[in-house]
C-alpha positions in Angstrom: 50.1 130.3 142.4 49.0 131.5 145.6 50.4 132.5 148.3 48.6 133.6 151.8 49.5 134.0 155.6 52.6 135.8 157.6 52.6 138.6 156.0 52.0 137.6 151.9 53.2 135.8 149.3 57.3 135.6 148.6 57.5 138.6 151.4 60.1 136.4 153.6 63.0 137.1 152.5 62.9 140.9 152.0 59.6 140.9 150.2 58.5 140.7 146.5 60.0 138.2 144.3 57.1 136.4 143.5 54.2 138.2 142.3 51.2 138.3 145.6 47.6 137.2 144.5 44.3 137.0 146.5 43.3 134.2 148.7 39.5 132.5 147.9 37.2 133.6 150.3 35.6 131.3 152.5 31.8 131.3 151.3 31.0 127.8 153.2 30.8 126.3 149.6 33.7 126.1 147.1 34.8 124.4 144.1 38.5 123.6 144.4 39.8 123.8 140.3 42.0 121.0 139.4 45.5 120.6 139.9 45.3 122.6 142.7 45.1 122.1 146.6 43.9 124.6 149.0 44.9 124.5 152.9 42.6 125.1 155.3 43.1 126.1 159.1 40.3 125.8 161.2 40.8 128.2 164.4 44.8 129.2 162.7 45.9 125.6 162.6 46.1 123.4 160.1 43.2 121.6 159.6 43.0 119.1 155.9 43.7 119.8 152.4 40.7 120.1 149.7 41.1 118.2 146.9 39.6 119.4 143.2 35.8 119.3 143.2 33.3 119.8 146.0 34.0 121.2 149.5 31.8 122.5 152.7 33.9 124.9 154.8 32.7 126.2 158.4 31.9 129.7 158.6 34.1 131.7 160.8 36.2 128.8 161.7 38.0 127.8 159.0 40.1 129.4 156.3 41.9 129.1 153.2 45.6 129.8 154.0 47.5 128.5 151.0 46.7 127.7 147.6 49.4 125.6 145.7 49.2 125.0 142.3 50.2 121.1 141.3 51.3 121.8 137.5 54.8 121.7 136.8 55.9 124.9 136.5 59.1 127.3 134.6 61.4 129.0 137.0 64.0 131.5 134.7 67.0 131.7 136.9 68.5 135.3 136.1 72.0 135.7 134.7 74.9 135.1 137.5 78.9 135.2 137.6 80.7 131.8 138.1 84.2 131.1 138.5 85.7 127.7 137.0 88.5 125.8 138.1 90.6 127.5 135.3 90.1 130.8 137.1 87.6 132.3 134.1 84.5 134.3 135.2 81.7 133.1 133.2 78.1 134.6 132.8 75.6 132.3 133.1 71.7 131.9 133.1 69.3 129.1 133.0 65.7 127.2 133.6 64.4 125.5 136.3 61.4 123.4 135.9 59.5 122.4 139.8 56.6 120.7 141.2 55.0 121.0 144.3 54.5 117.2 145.6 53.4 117.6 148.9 51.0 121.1 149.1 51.3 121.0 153.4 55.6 120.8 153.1 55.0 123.6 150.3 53.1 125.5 152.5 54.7 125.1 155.9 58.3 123.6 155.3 59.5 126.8 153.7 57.9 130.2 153.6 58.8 130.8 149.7 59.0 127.0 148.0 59.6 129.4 144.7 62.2 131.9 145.8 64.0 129.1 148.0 64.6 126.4 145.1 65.4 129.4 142.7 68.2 130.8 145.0 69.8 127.1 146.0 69.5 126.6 141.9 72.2 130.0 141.5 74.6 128.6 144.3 74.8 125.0 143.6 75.3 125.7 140.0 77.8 128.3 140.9 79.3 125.3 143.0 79.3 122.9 139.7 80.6 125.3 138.0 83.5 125.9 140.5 84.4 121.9 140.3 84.7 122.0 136.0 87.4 123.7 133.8 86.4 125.8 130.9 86.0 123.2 128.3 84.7 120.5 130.5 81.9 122.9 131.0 81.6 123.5 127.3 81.6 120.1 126.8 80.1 118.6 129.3 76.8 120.7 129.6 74.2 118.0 130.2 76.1 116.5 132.7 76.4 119.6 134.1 72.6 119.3 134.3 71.8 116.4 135.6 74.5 117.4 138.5 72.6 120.4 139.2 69.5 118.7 139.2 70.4 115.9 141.9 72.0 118.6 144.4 68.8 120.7 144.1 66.5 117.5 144.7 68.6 116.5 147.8 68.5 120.2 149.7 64.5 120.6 148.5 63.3 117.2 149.6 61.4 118.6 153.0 60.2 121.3 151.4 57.5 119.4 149.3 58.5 120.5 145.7 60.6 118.5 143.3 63.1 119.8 140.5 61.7 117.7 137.1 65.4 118.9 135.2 67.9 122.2 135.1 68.6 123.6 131.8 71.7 126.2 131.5 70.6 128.6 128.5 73.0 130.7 127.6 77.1 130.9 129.0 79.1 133.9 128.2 83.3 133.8 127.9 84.8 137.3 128.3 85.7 138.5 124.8 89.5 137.3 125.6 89.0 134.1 126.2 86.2 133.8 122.6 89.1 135.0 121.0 91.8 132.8 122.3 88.7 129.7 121.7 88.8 130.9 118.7 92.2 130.6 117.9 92.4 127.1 119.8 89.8 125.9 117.3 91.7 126.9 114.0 95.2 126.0 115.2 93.1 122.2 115.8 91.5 122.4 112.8 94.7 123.1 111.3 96.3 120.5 112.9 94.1 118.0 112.1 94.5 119.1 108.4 98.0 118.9 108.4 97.8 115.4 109.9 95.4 114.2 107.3 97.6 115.3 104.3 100.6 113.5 105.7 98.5 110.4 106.8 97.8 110.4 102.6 101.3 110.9 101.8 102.5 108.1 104.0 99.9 105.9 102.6 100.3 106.9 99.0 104.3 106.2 99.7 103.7 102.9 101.5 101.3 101.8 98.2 104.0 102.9 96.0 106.4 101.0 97.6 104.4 98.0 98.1 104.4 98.1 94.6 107.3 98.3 93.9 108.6 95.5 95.9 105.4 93.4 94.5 106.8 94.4 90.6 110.6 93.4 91.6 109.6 90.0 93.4 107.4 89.4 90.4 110.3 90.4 87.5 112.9 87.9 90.0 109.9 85.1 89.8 109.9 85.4 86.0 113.6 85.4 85.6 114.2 82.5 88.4 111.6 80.7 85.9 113.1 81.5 82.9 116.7 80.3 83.5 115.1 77.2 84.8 113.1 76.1 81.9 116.8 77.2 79.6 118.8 74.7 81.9 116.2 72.5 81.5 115.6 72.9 78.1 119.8 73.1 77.2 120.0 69.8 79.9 117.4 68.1 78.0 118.8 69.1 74.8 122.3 67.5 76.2 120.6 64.4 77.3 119.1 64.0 73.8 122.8 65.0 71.7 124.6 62.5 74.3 122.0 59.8 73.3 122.3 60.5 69.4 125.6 60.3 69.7 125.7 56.8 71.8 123.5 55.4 69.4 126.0 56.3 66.6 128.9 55.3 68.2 126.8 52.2 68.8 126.1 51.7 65.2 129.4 52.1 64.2 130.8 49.6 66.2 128.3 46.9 65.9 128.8 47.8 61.4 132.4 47.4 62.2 132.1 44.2 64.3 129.8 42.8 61.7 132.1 44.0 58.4 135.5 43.2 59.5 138.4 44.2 57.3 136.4 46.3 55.1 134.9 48.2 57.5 138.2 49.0 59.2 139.2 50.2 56.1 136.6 52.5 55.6 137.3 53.4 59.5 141.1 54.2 58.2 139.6 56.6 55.1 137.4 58.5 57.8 139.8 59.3 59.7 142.3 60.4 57.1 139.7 62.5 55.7 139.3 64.3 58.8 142.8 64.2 59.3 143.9 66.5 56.4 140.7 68.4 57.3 141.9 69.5 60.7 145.5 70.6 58.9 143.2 72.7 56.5 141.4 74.5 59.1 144.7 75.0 61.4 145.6 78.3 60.2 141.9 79.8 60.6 142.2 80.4 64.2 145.6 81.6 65.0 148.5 83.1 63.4 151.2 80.1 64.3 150.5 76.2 63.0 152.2 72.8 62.5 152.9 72.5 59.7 153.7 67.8 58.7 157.2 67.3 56.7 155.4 66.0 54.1 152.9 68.2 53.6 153.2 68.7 49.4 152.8 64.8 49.5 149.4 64.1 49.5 149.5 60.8 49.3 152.2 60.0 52.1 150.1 62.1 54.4 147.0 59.8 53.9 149.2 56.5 54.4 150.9 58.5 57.5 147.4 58.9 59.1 145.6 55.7 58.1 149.2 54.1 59.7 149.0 55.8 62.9 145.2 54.5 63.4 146.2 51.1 62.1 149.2 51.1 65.3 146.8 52.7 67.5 143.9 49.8 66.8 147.1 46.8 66.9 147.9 48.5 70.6 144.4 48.0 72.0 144.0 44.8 70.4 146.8 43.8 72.1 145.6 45.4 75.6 142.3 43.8 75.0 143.7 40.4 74.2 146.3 40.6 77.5 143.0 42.2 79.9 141.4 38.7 78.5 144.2 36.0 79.4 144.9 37.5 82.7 141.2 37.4 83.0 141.1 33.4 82.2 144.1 33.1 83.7 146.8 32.6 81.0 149.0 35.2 82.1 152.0 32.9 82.1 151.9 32.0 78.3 151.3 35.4 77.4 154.3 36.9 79.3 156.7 34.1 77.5 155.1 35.6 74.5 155.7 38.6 74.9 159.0 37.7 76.2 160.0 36.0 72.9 158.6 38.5 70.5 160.7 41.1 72.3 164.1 39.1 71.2 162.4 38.9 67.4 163.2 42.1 65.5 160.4 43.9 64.9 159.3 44.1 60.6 158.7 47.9 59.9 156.0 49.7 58.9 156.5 50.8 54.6 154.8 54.0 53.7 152.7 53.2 50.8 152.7 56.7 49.3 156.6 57.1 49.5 158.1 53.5 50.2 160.2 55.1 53.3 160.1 53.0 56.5 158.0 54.3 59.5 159.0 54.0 62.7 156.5 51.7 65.2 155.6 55.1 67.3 154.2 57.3 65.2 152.8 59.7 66.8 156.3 60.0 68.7 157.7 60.4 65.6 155.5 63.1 64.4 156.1 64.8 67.3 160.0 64.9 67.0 159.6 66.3 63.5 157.4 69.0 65.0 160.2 69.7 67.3 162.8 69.9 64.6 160.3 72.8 62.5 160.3 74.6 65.7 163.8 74.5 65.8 
């Protein structure tokens, strides 16, 4: 780029910080190269702007001032100190990329476009920087940027040149705060370890117990289905004994309704069978029995029992008969009866086994003989 006019190119501010090149030479006809615009003062004032190709100057009069390159073009921004909100002092450098927009704000709105944006680049990031703690600038470096960028734009509107982006190269931490970083990042690192192993345990002890409690719900299921198909099964097998044994009883009494005496006889052996049965096992279970009187007499024993049933079957007869004629309302007759039989003496009851006389309560009399073994 070229500078011209006052005194030289980037000479300002104290001279030098832009390099000074030559100025064309007004030989009446030029070729302007493109991308670039020269100004032209006729008589020291301004007077147009040539655009690339062609162009007739006036001798004498008129003369290139400025040249200004329209290319986008690399500004490194040297290393600088900034102070963040944290109070550390960091070293930072960067690059700034411009454009020159408007060549007659270029060359008369400032006097060095270059040196001008590159110094309001240093303080305005030093200002950013200022705003942002240590890690926010560490973490937040292109927003840090685009900040930059926007504040540079706003001051360097009037001067005809445009900042495209900022880019921060390199930032340097005084070796105490690295260090310390460092540390921060393998306590974090730690800490995130830490947390991941017992993040596994508590899962691994959740799933455990989750199985656990799946395994004992599952054994109670089995077991709550177990003992209900035994009480069905042991209810259905009640169901099916109380029905076998209706139906027996059943047939019994319809043989014995249909058979008569016979069959009441064969009734009276049944029982006497299982009569002297019971006496046999007596002793099995305990080591005190009853033992009957006549208990060497076979044969006395088995009339004692079939005599027993026989007064046990008269009795209900007799409570059937008297449930019947109060039912058909006979009462009357049966209670003059009864009233008559009680003044008739009553025949007894001859063992046939022995021939002695039983009594017309048996089973009252068996158990006063009991009573008189005990005794």
């Amino acid at each position: 780029m070229y500078g011209g006019g006052g005194g030289g190119f980037g000479q300002g501010n104290g001279g030098g910080y832009f390099k000074q090149e030559r100025l064309p030479v007004n030989t009446i006809i030029r070729f302007v190269p493109q991308q670039q615009a020269w100004i032209v003062e006729r008589m020291g004032k301004f007077h147009r702007i040539l655009d690339p190709g062609l162009a007739v100057l006036m001798p004498v009069i008129d003369k290139i001032q400025y040249v200004k390159s329209l290319k986008e073009t690399a500004i490194e921004i040297p290393s600088q100190n900034a102070i963040t909100a944290d109070n550390v002092t960091l070293d930072l450098d960067g690059v700034l990329y411009i454009r020159v927009f408007d060549a007659y704000k270029a060359s008369y709105g400032v006097e060095d476009a270059e040196y001008a944006i590159s110094q309001l680049a240093q303080t305005t990031m030093r200002a950013e920087i200022g705003q942002l703690t240590l890690d926010h600038v560490l973490r937040e470096r292109a927003a840090l940027n685009v900040n930059i960028t926007k504040a540079i734009n706003e001051a360097a509107e009037d001067w005809g040149v445009k900042c495209l982006r900022y880019e921060i190269r390199n930032i340097h931490a005084p070796e105490p705060v690295l260090q310390a970083m460092h540390r921060q990042v393998s306590a974090e690192r730690s800490k995130r370890a830490e947390i991941l192993d017992s993040e596994g345990q508590r899962q691994s002890a959740i799933n455990v117990a989750e199985g656990d409690k799946t395994a004992v719900i599952l054994a109670s299921e089995a077991r709550k289905a177990e003992q209900i198909n035994e009480a069905t099964g042991e209810a259905e097998a009640i169901r099916l004994r109380a029905e076998a044994t209706a139906r027996g009883i059943r047939a019994v009494a319809d043989a014995i309704r249909a058979n008569g005496a016979s069959a009441q006889a064969a009734v009276s052996l049944s029982v006497a069978e299982k009569y002297v049965d019971a006496f046999g096992k007596l002793a099995k279970d305990t080591n005190a029995m009853v033992v009957p009187a006549q208990l060497g007499d076979l044969g006395a024993m088995i009339s004692s029992a079939m005599g027993i049933y026989g007064k046990i079957s008269e009795t209900q007869a007799k409570q059937q008969q008297t449930l019947g004629s109060r039912l058909e309302g006979k009462e009357p007759e049966q209670e003059k009866r009864d009233h008559h039989s009680a003044h008739v003496p009553s025949t007894p009851i001859t063992d046939l086994g022995s021939g002695k006389e039983l009594s017309e309560d048996p089973i009252a009399e068996e158990f006063e003989r009991i009573g008189g073994l005990r005794r």
